[in-house]
C-alpha positions in Angstrom: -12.1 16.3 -12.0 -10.4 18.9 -9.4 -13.6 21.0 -9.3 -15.7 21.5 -6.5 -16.6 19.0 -3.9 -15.5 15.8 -5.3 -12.4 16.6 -6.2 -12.1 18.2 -2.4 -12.9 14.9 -1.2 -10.3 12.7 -3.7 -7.6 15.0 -1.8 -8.8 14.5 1.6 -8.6 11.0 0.6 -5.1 10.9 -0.4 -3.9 12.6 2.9 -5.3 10.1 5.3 -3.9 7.5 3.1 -0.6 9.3 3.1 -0.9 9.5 6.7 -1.9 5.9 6.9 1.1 5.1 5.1 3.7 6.9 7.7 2.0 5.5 10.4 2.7 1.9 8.7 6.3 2.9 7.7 7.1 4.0 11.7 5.8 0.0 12.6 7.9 -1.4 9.5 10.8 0.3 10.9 10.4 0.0 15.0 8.7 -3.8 14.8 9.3 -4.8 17.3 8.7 -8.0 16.1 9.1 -9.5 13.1 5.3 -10.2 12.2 4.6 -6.9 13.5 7.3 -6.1 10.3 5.5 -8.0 7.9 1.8 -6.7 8.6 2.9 -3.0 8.4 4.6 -3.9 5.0 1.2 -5.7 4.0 -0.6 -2.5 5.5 1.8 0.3 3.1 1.2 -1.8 0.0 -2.2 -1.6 0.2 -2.5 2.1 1.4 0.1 2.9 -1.6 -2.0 1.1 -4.0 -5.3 3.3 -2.9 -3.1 6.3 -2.9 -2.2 5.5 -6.9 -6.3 4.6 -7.8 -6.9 8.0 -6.2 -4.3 9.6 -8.6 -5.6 8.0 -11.1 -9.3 9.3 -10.8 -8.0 12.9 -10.1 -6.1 12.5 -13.1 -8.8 10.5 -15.4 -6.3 8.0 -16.7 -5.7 4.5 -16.8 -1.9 4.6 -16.5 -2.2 4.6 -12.5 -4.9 1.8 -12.2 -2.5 -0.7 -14.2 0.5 0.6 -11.7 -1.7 -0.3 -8.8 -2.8 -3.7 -9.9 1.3 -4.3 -10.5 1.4 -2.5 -6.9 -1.2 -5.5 -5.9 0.4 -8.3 -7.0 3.9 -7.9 -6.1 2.6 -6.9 -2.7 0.8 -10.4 -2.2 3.8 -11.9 -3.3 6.1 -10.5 -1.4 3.7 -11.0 1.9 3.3 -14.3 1.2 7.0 -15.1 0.2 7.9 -13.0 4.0 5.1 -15.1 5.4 6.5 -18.7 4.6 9.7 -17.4 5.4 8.9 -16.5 8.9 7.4 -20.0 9.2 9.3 -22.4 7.8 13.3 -20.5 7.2 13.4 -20.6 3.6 10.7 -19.4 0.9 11.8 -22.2 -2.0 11.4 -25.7 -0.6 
């Protein structure tokens, strides 16, 4: 699916989500506070999940959309496990 104009659009795609993606890594890493931390992690999960389904329909293969719903999941988790963390001090009660 490379030819012509929507494959010129699937790759226009994937740079502004890889763009999206550094500009949610340079908040991960400068905070400057800790939520601030945990939305930009929130905020590269999902971009790097996009930026997999977009592989996957360049590619015509289902291999990517499992890897992004494993990308999904592990991502709530882990937001959700930072979350009650940040609230509370401890994730298991």
């Amino acid at each position: 699916m490379n030819a012509g104009l929507p494959g010129a659009i699937l790759m226009l795609a994937q740079v502004f989500l890889a763009l999206a993606m550094v500009c949610a890594l340079y908040r991960l890493l400068r905070g400057p506070r800790a939520q601030d931390r945990v939305l930009a992690l929130d905020t590269l999960y999902v971009n790097a999940m996009l930026l997999v389904l977009t592989f996957g329909i360049r590619e015509a293969t289902t291999l990517y959309f499992e890897a992004a719903l494993i990308i999904g999941v592990m991502g709530f988790v882990s937001t959700a496990a930072l979350a009650k963390f940040l609230l509370r001090g401890e994730v298991i009660e």
